[in-house]
N, C-alpha and C positions, 0 to 999 in steps of 0.2 A: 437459151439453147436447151437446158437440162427441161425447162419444164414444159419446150416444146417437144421435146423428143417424150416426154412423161415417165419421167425416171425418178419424179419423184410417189408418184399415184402409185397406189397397196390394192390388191386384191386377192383373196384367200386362195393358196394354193397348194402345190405336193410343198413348198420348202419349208423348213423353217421358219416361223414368224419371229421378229423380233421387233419389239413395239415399247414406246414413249408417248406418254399423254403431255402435253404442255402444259404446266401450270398457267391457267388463263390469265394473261394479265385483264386488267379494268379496263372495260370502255372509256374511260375517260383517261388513260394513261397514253403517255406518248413516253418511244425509248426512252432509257436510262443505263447509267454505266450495270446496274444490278441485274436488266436486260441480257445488259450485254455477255456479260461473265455465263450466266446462266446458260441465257439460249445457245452461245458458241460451244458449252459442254454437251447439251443436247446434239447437236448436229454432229461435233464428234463422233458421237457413240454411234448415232443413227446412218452416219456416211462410212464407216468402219465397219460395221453390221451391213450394208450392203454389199463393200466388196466383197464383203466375207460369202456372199450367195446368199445371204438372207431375205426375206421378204421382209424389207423392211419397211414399218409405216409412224411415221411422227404423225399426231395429230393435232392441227393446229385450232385457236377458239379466246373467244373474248368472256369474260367474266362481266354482269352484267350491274356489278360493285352500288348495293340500292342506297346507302350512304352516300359513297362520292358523286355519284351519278345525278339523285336526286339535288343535293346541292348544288351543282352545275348547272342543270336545267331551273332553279331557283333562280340563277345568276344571271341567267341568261334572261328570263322573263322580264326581271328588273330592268335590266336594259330596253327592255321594250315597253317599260312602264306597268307593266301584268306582275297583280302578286297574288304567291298560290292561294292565299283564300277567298280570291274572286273567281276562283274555275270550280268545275266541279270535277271528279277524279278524272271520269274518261277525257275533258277536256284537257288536267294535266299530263295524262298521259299520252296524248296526243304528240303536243309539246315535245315528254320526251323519248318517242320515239323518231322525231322528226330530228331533237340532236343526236340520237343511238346512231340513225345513216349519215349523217352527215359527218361526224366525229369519230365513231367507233371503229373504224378500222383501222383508223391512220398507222397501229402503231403495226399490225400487220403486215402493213405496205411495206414499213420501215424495215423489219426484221428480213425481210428478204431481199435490201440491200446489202445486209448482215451477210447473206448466204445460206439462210434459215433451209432446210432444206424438207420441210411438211410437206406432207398431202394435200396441198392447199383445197381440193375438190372435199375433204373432209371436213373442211371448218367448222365449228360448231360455237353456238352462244348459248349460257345459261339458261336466254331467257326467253329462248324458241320455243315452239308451240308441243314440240314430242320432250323436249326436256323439262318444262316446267309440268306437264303433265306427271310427267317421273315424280318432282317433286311430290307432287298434289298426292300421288299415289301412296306413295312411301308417307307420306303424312298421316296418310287415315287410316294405313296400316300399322303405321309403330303407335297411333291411338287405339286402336281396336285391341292392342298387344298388352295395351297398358302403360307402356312407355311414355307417352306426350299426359302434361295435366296441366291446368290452366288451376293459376293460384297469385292472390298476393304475397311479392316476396319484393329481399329488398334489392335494386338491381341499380347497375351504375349507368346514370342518365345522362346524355349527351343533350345539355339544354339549345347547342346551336343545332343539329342534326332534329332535334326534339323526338329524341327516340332511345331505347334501351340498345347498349351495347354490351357482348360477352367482357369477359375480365380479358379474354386475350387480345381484347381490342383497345383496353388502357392500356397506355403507354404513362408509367413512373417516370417523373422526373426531379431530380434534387432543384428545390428554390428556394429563395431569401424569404421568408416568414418573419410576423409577426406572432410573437405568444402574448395575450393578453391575461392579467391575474386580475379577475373581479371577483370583487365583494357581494356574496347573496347573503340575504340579512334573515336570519332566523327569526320565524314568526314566535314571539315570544309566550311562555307558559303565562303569564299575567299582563292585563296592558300596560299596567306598571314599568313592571322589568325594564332592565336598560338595555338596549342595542346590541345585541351579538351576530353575528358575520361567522360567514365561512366564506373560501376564498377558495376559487375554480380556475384553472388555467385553458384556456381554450385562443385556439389559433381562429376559432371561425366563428366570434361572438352575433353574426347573423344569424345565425338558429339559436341563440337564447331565448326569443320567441316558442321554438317549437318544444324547449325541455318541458319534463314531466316529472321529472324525481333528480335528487343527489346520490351517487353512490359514494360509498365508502366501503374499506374491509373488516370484517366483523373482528378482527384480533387489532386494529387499529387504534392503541390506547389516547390519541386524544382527540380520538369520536365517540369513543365509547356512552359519552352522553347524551347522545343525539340519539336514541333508541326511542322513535314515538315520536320525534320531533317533527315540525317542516319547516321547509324555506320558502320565498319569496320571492319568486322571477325577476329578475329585475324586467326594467319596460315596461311588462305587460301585467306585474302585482296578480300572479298565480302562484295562489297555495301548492306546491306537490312535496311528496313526502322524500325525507333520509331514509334510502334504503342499503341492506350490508350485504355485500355479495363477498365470494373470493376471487372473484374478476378481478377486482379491484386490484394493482402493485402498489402496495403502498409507498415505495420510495420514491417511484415515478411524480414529479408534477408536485401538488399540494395534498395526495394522498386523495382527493375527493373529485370526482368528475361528474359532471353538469351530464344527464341521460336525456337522450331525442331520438327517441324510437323511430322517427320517419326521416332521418338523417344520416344513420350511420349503423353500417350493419352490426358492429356488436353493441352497441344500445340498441337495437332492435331486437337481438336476442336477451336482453336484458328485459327488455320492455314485459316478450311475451312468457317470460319467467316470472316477472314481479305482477304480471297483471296491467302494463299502464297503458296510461293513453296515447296514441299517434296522432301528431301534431304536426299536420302536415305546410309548414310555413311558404315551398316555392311551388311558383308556376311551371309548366313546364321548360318555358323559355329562361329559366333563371331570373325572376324576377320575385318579387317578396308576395305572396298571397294575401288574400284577407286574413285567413286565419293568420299571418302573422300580427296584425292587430297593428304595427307600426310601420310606417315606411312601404306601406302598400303601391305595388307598382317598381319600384326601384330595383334598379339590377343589383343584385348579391353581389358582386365586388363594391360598388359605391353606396349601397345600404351598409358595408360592413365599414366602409368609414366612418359612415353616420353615428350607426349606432356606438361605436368606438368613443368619438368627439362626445354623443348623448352622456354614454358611461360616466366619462372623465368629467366633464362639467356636473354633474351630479356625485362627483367624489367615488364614485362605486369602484373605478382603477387603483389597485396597489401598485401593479408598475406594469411596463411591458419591455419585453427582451426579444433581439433581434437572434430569429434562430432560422436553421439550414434543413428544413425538411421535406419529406418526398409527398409531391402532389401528382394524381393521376391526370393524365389530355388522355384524349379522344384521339385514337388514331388517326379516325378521316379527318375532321374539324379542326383539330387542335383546342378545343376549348377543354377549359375544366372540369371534371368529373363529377357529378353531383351524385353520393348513394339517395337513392330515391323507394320509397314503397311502389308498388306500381304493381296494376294487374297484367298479367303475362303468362306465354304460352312457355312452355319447359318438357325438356327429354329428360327422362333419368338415364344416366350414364351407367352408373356401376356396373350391370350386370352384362350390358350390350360392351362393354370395352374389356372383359376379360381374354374373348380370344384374340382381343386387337394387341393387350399385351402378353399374351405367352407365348405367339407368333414369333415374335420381334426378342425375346426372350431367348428363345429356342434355335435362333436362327433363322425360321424360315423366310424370313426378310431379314435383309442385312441393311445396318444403318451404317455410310460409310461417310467421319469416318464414327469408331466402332464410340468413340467416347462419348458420345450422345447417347447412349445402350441407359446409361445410369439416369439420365435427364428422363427418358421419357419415362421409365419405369417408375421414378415418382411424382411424375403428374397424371399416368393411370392408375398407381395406387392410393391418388389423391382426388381424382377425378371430381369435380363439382358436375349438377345436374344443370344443362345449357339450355339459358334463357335466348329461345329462337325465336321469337316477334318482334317486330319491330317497327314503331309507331310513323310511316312512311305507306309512301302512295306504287314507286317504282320497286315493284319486285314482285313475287307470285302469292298473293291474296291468301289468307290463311284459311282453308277449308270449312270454315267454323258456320254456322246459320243460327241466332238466336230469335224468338221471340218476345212480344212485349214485356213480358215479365224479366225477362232475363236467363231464362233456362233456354241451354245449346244442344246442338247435336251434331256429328262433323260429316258431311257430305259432298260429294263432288260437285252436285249442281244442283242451284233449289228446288227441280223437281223431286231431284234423290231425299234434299232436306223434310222436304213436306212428308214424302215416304216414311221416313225416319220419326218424324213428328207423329204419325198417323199409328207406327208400331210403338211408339213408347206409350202413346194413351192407349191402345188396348191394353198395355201390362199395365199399367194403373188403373183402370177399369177392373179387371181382376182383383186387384191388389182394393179397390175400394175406394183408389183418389181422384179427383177431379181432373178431366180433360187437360194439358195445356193448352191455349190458344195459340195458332197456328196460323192466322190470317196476318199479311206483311211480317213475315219474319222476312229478318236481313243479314245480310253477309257481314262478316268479322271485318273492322274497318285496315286490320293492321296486316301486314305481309312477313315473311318469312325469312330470317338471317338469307344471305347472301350464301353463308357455309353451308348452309342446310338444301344449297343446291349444287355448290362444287365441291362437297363429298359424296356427291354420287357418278362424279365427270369421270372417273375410268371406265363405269359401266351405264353411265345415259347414253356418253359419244359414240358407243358401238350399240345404240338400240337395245340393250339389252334389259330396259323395262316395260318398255313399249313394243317390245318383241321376244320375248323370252326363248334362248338356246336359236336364237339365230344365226345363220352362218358366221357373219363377224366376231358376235361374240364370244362362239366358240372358238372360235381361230387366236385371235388378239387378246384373251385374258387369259393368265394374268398377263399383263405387259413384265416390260423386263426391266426398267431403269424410270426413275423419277430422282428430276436433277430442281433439289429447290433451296430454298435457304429456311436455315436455321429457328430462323422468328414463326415461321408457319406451320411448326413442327407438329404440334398440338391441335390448333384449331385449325386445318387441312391436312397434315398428312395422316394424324393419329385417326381423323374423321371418318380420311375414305377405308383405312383400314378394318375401323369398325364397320363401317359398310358393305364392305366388299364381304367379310365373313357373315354379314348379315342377311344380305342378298343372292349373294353368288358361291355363298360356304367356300369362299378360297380366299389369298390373299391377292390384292388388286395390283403389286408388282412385285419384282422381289428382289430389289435394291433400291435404296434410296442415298443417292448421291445430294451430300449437303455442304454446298460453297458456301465461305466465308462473305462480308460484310466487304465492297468495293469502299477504300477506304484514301483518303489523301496519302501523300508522300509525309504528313504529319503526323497521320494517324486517326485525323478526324474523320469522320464518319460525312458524308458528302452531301451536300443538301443545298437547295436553289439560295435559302438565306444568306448562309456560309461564302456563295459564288464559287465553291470549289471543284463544283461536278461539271465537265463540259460536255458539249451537247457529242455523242456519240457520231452523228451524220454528218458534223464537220470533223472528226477524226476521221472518220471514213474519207471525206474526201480529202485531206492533207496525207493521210498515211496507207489509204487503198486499204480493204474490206481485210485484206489477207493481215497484213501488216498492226492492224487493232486487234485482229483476237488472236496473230502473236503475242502481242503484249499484254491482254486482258490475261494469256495460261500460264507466261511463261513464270512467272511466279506466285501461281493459286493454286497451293495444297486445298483438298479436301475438308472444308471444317475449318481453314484459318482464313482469318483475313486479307487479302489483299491489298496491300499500299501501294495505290498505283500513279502511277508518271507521265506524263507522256512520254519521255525518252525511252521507255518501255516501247511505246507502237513505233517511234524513229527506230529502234533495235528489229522491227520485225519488218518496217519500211526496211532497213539497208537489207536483213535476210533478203528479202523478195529480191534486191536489187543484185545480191550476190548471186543467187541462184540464175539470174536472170543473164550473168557475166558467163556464170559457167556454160552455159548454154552458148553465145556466143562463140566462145572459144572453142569449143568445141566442134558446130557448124562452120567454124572456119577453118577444121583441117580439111584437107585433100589427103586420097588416098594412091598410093602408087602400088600397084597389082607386082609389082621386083622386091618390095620393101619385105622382108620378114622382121617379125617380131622382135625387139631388141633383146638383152636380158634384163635388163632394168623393169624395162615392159611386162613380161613375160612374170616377175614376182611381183610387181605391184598388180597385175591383175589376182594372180592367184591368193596373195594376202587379201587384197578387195573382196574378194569372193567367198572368205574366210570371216572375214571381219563383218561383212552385210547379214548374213547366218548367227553368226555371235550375237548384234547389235539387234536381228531383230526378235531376238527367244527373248530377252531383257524388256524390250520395248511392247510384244505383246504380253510380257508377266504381268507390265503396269497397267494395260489396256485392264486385263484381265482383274484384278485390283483396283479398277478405275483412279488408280495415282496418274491423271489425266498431265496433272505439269510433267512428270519424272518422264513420262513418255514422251513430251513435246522435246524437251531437253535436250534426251538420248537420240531422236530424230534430227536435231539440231545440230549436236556434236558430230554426230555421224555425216554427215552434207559437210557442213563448214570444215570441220577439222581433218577428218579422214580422207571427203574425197574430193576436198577441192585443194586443202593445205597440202595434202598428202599425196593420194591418189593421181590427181592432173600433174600436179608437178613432177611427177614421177614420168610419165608416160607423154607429156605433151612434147614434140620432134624441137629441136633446137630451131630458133626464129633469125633467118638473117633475112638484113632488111632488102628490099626491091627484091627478096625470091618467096616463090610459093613455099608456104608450111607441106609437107608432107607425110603420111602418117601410113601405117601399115594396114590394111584393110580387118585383120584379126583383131586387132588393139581399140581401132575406131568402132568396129563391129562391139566388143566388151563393154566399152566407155560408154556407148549410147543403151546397151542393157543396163549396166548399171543404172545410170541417169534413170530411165524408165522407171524401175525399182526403189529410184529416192523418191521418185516423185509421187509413185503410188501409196508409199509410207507420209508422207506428208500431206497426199489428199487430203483427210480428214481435220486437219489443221489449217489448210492455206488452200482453197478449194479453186477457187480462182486461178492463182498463178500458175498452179500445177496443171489443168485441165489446156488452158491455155499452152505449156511449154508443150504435155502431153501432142497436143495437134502441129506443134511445129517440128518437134526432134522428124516425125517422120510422115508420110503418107497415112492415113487411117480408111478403112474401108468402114460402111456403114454399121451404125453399134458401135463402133468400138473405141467407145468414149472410155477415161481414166475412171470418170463415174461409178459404174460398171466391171470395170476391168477384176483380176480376184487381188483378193488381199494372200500378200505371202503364204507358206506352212511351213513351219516351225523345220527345220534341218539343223543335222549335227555338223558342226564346220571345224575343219582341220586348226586345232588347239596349235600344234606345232610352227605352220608357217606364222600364226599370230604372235607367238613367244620369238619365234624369229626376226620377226619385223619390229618388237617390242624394242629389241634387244639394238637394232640395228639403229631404230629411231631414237633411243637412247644416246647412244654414240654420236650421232648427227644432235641430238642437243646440246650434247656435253663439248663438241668440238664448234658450237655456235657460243654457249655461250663465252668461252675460250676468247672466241672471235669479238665479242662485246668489252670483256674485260683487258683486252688489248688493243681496239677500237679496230680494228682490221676489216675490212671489208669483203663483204662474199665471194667479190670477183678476184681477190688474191687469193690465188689458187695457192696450198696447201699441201704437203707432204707427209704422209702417215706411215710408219714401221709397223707392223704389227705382233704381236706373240699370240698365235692362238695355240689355248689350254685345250687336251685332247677332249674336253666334253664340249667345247664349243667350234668344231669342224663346220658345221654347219653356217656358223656365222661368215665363211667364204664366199657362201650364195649371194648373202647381201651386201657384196664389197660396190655393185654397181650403184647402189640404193646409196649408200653411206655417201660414195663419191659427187652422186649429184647432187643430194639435199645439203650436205655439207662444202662443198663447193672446194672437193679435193682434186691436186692435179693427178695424184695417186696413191693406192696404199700399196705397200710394199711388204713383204713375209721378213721378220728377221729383227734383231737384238738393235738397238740403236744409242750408247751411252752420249751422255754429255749435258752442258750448263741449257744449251736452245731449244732443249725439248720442255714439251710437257705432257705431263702420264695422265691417262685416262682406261682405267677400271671396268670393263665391259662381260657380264656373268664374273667367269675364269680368267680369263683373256686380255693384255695388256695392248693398249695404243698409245703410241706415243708420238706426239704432233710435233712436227719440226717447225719450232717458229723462228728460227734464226735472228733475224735484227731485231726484233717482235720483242722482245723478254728481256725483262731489266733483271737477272737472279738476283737480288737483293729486295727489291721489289715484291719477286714473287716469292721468296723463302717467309719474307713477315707474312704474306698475306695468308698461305698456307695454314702457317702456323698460327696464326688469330682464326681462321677456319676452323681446322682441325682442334681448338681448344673450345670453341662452339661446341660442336660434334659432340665432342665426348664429355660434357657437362648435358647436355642434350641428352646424350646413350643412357649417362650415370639415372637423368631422371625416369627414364621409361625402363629402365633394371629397375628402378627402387617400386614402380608401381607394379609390376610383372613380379615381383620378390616376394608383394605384397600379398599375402595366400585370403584375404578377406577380399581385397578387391577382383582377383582370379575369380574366387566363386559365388560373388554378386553381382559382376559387373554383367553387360549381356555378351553372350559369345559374341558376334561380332565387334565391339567395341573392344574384348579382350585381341583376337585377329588383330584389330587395324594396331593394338602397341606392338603385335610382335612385327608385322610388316615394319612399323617406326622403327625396330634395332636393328633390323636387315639391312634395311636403306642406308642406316646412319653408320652402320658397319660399313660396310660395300662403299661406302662415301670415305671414310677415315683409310680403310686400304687403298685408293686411287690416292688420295693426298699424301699417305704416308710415301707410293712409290713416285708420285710428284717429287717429294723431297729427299728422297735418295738420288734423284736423280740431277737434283743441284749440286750435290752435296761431290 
């Protein structure tokens, strides 16, 4: 209905824009609870900003993920007997674009079961023909800039992916290790000499093949003699020298470490310090190279038993120790991380992310919530230079055209490269050097991170490179909210921000709303292995659309985790069901045109009307704030407690059986405002049930959907009848729970005396309120002594409940009095913290507030008991 009627479609106009990009999920992803959480925050904001009369536009898109994707369509091939190095690219490509439609949108589909409420006409994919152009562009301009440089470095290799992945794409994880202590035998100063050993501890004795040198630290007195010396590789009986760095910790290990410049990034810094050789031992499948000389062909895990077993049968093992340390996986793959040399294409960071951090600094993006401020601040003032190639078929082709020799040049299309080729031999011509040849130069075989195109998605989605200061993207940048998680802080959001000020000299939103990690009722972290994640679209259909992302909000601050339940969505299932009663009840009064408003009536609207005012200045601060749970809560409480606990029971006409209910046509009139009003505060939460009740409370004429309709404006609401009714519903709790601790039942009607103190006159208004929620047969003005009462303390103002056969005085004089001894052990300790003049002026004011409200209470509590027990007495 909504997207027929097209109330979700954006186009630039006089209002207000208010605008959300999606964090694109992967074509190859189908929902997830992390979905869930997410996108139900988006649509919040987004359906909250429309009532509000915004032009509102969410923009929906798939990420065209060249990792997971291309392993998929790997997958897939296999099954069909096809493996990729029997095609040739366009062939694989083919392939997979043929799984991109068939697969890619599912999870699309899925989210607007969700309720997702995008522009769906705006969809956009990474790796569309105007967006990967964006890329191409922005490639050979941050090269022309200086920025992009192609270099061997050392980079972490995803040998199943077979391809170079960022560091924010290792995932650290603690595992059971072996530490091996072998013996490398010093090539001795005469052939004579007898046998000396030095002794290495190394967890990965599969690159013993690749060492080149020993380090040790130069103040390390018992290496001191090893100045000029060498050792002996084991395996492979390579000479490389003892060299002395103060890399070296000497306390660490054996004090000496085995160096493999093409294995591990600080031996690779060591390497090109000392001068050595790289020795480069794996394939890129992880498999043993030639140059490892041993065990050629074998996968590096079972090479490294081999050569383990080899070790030890040749004695070279001192011992090995079972140890607990951190090894990098491959986010897509999950395989082991291998540092690898490797030529590749790289941005220098530094200079391009200064304004991405002073921004963010400053304010002018806010990170919510704020405690993330410190996180990103030092990993931009740590910033590494990002290795964006990537040794894969599926993603957008890195601009590069070299010749036979090897010498590049970066262009859009090989006519532009030959151009290119044509102007760098005239300056060498000048300059006195020989032509390059130019005949079949070819394109760069490697493609470009996956990031290096969804850091530009706030401003490709709106054309904004392929159309520069086009209406949209005038209108819609910056957006206003990005709702994502924590983990993609850096390599996504840090990204587009450097982009945005890069491109569009502004920031690309200017909040960034970051949910915690959906996590079991255990705490564990949710995952298909595990079995502990269920599939979202069967909550959906056991607990209805509205009733799951009650329960995915109702307990997700901002930045913490959420431990979720299902008896969470059964909590947002029964909401729906409750709201769904009150309605009912409601459509089943009749109205009689003779009936005026009762009194009861008559204050229970006007506190309603007091209390909706109050409830939603609170409710929009949180919106405001994006404390998205606080506001579900407050929305919550307010429906549940106030106006169905409170409110209806107040106002709904006495039920006898086989007669019509009856109701006053002013009261009925209120009621169904109200209702309208909860229900419009709850759209954006419960989108479904609401729009639904919205069409049955009454007639609607065209338009005038709940969608649509406006969000409240903030109004000042009468404080006084709220203190009034505070006070009154007080009183009805304190004479309910009376009714519990003498088992009494509601329908024994009850007798109340009252003393009103001359500051609580007012509290006579609400004598009708008291009488029905407490289930009095009357209160009465006047002194009432004796054993069968019991006192109750209301402001100033004494009640005292005639329980007559009710009250055992002996009974109740102990129970008091174990009370009352409570209390004032209670009192004494919030005096002694309040007494406390360090905790007054460190605690935070409010925390300080909530002790002194704790003495008031426990006062105003110890007075009704104390005049409880004068009155037995």
């Amino acid at each position: 209905y909504w997207m027929d009627k097209g109330y979700f479609k954006s186009v630039p106009d006089q209002r207000e824009s208010y605008t959300i990009v999606i964090p694109p999920p992967n074509v190859t992803g189908v929902l997830h609870m992390g979905h869930m959480l997410n996108n139900t925050i988006q649509d919040v904001l987004i359906r909250r900003a429309r009532m509000q009369g915004k032009n509102a536009c969410w923009v929906p898109g798939t990420d065209h993920a060249s990792i997971a994707t291309e392993a998929k369509v790997v997958a897939m091939l296999k099954e069909r007997g096809i493996s990729k190095t029997d095609l040739s690219r366009e062939q694989f490509l083919e392939y997979a674009w043929e799984w991109k439609e068939k697969y890619g949108g599912i999870i699309l589909e899925q989210l607007k079961k969700l309720g997702a409420s995008c522009d769906w006409d705006r969809t956009r994919f990474t790796m569309e023909e105007d967006l990967s152009d964006a890329v191409i562009g922005v490639f050979i301009d941050l090269y022309k800039k200086g920025h992009i440089y192609r270099g061997v470095r050392m980079v972490n290799w995803d040998p199943a992916g077979m391809t170079a992945v960022s560091d924010e794409e290792v995932i650290h994880k603690e595992v059971d290790s072996r530490l091996f202590y072998v013996r490398y035998r010093l090539v001795p100063k005469n052939p004579s000499d007898e046998a000396e050993y030095i002794t290495i501890a190394t967890t990965r004795p599969e690159t013993i093949p690749g060492d080149t040198a020993v380090c040790v630290h130069p103040e390390d007195i018992r290496y001191s003699g090893l100045k000029g010396r060498k050792v002996m590789i084991p395996l492979v009986d390579r000479e490389v020298p003892v060299i002395f760095d103060e890399y070296i910790t000497m306390e660490f290990g054996t004090g000496a470490l085995k160096v493999t410049p093409a294995h591990d990034e600080n031996d690779y810094k060591l390497g090109q310090k000392h001068g050595l050789e790289s020795i480069d031992t794996l394939n890129p499948d992880g498999t043993l190279s030639q140059a490892a000389q041993v065990f050629v062909g074998m996968d590096r895990f079972e090479a490294r038993k081999q050569i383990a077993r080899k070790l030890e049968e040749e004695g070279m093992i001192v011992k090995i120790e079972n140890i607990r340390n951190k090894v990098g996986y491959s986010e897509r793959t999950n395989a082991v991380i291998e540092p690898r040399l490797s030529m590749q294409w790289f941005l220098r960071m530094k200079e391009l992310s200064e304004p991405a951090l002073e921004h963010v600094i400053n304010g002018d993006i806010r990170l919510i919530p704020d405690k993330f401020i410190n996180t990103y601040r030092h990993w931009m003032e740590n910033v590494h230079d990002w290795c964006i190639s990537r040794q894969l078929w599926w993603g957008q082709r890195i601009p590069a055209w070299y010749n036979r020799e090897g010498h590049f040049v970066v262009a859009r299309t090989e006519e532009e490269a030959l151009s290119e080729f044509k102007l760098l031999n005239e300056k060498r011509r000048i300059d006195g050097k020989p032509d390059l040849s130019i005949e079949g130069i070819r394109q760069d075989e490697d493609v470009l991170d996956t990031w290096f195109s969804s850091w530009l998605w706030p401003i490709s989605v709106f054309d904004g490179f392929k159309n520069p200061g086009n209406k949209d993207i005038r209108y819609y940048y910056p957006t206003q909210d990005l709702v994502t998680a924590p983990e993609i802080l850096f390599f996504w959001v840090a990204r587009m921000i450097i982009a945005g000020y890069e491109y569009m000299g502004d920031k690309p939103f200017s909040n960034v709303y970051l949910t915690g990690i959906v996590r079991d009722k255990l705490g564990r972290k949710m995952s298909k292995s595990l079995g502990n994640s269920p599939d979202p679209l069967e909550l959906i259909e056991r607990f209805g659309a509205d009733g799951v992302r009650m329960g995915m909000l109702v307990c997700s601050p901002s930045g913490n985790d959420l431990l979720f339940d299902e008896s969470l969505c059964e909590q947002g299932r029964n909401f729906s069901n409750k709201l769904w009663n009150a309605f009912r009840l409601i459509s089943s009064w009749k109205t009689d045109r003779s009936l005026a408003a009762g009194e009861t009536s008559v204050m229970a609207a006007e506190w309603f009307a007091a209390r909706l005012k109050q409830q939603f200045v609170l409710i929009d601060d949180h919106y405001e704030k994006r404390r998205i749970s606080d506001a579900l809560m407050l929305t919550y409480k307010l429906i549940w407690d106030d106006f169905c606990s409170i409110y209806l029971e107040l106002v709904k006409p006495e039920y006898r059986e086989g007669e019509p209910v009856f109701i006053d046509e002013t009261t009925l009139k209120l009621t169904l405002d109200y209702f309208e009003r909860l229900l419009g505060l709850l759209h954006p939460f419960m989108p479904f049930i609401t729009e639904e009740l919205w069409h049955l409370v009454r007639e609607r004429a065209e338009g005038e959907d709940l969608i649509i309709s406006a969000w409240p404006v903030r109004e000042e609401a009468d404080s006084s009848v709220i203190t009034l009714m505070d006070q009154a519903l007080n009183c009805v709790q304190e004479i309910r729970n009376i009714r519990n601790q003498k088992n009494i039942a509601l329908r024994e009607k009850l007798h109340v005396f009252v003393q009103y103190h001359a500051d609580d006159r007012d509290l006579k208004r609400a004598e009708s309120v008291m009488q029905k929620l407490a289930g009095l047969g009357g209160i009465e003005e006047g002194v009432k002594e004796g054993a069968g009462f019991a006192a109750v303390l209301i402001s100033k103002s004494s009640f005292r409940i005639d329980l007559g056969a009710y009250l055992n005085p002996d009974e109740e004089k102990a129970r008091i009095i174990s009370e009352m001894d409570y209390l004032k052990g209670f009192l004494e300790s919030v005096n002694k913290k309040l007494g406390n003049e360090r905790f007054v002026q460190n605690a935070k004011p409010e925390v300080v507030e909530m002790e002194k409200r704790k003495r008031i209470d426990a006062e105003s509590k110890l007075e009704s008991l104390h005049q409880q027990l004068e009155l037995l007495k």
